[in-house]
MIMI-575207 format. One record per residue (C-alpha): residue in three letters; x, y, z. Coordinates in steps of 0.02 Angstrom, whole numbers, plus 50000, padded with zeros to 5 digits. Example, Ala and Ser with C-alpha at 12.3 -4.5 7.8 and 13.67 -1.06 7.14 Angstrom:
BEGIN
ALA506154977550390 SER506844994750357 
***
This chain:
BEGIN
UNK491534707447352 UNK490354695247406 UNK491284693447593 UNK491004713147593 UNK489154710847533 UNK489144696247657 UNK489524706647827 UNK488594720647787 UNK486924709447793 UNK487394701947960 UNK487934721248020 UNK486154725447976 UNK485194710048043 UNK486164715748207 UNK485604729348210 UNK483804727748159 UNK483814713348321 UNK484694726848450 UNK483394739648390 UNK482044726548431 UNK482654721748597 UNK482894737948648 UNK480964741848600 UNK480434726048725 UNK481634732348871 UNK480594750148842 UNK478974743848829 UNK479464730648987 UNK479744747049096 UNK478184756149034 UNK477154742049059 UNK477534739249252 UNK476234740049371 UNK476554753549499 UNK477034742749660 UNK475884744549800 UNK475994755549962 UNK476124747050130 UNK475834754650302 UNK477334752450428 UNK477404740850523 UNK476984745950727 UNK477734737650865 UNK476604725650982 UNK476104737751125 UNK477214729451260 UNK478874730351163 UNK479664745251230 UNK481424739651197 UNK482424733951054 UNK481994717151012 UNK483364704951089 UNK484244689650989 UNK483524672451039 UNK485334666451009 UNK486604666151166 UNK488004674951127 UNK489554666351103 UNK490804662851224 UNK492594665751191 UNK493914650451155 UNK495404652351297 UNK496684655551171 UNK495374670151115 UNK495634674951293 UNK497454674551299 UNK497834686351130 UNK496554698351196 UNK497364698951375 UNK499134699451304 UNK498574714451189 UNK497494723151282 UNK498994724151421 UNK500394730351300 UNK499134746051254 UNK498964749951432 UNK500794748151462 UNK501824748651337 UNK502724733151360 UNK502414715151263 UNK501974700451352 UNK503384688251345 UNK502354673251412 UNK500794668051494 UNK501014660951691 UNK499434654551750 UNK497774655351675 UNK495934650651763 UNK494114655451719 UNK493234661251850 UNK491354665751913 UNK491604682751863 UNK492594680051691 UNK494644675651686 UNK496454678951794 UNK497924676951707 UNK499574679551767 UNK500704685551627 UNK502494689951611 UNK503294704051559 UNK505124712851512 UNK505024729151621 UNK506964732151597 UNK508024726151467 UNK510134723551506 UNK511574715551451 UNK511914702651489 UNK509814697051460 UNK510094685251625 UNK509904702951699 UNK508354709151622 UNK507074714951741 UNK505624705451712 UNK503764708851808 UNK502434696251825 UNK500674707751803 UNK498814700751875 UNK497764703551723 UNK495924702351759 UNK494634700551606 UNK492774699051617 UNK491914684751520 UNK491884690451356 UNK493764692851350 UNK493944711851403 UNK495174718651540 UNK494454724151647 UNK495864727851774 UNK497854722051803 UNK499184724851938 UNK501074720151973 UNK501234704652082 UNK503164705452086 UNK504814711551989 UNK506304700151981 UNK507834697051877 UNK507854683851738 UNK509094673751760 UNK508574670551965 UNK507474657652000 UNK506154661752124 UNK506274658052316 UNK505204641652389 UNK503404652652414 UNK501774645752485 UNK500714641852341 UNK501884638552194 UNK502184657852184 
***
């Protein structure tokens, strides 16, 4: 009997503390102070625009530049890029040259492959590609000015 007699005093000290607390909290949100009005803020009269960063914004990392080149030409075309040729940064962003399976045969020595110009402006976007040339995959290229 005494554990019984025991618990019930602690169940009623609980209580008699949550009841307290729970007077405070109400009295806490009573007692607030209403919070002051502000007026807007205005604009200084020569901002007409939105304000602009002082930070630069970030140029992309060349392998950035690859992925986005390699995926933005498989939505245009359909086709995955199987490899990237040549790759330069330019004045007015970046030219890749990237190859891709147009046509694919048995045996895959006979696979029409097609090397597309893929042009991207700086921040990594295409901005416009073309096919340079179609050729087989197992032939090797013939002796062109340039490399190409």
């Amino acid at each position: 009997m005494s554990n019984t007699k025991n618990t019930e005093e602690s169940q009623d000290s609980q209580e008699s503390q949550d009841s307290r607390e729970g007077q405070d909290s109400q009295q806490a949100r009573t007692s607030r102070t209403p919070r002051k009005r502000t007026a807007p803020r205005k604009r200084p009269e020569n901002d007409s625009g939105p304000v602009e960063s002082t930070t630069e914004r970030k140029k992309p990392k060349p392998m950035q530049v690859l992925r986005q080149a390699r995926e933005q030409l498989a939505e245009l075309t359909g086709m995955e890029a199987e490899s990237v040729s040549s790759f330069e940064q330019t004045s007015e962003g970046w030219v890749l040259e990237v190859e891709v399976l147009e046509l694919e045969r048995v045996p895959d020595t006979m696979s029409l492959m097609a090397s597309y110009q893929v042009e991207l402006d700086p921040d990594g976007d295409l901005t416009g590609y073309r096919r340079v040339r179609r050729y087989e995959r197992g032939r090797a290229d013939a002796r062109r000015p340039g490399g190409r």
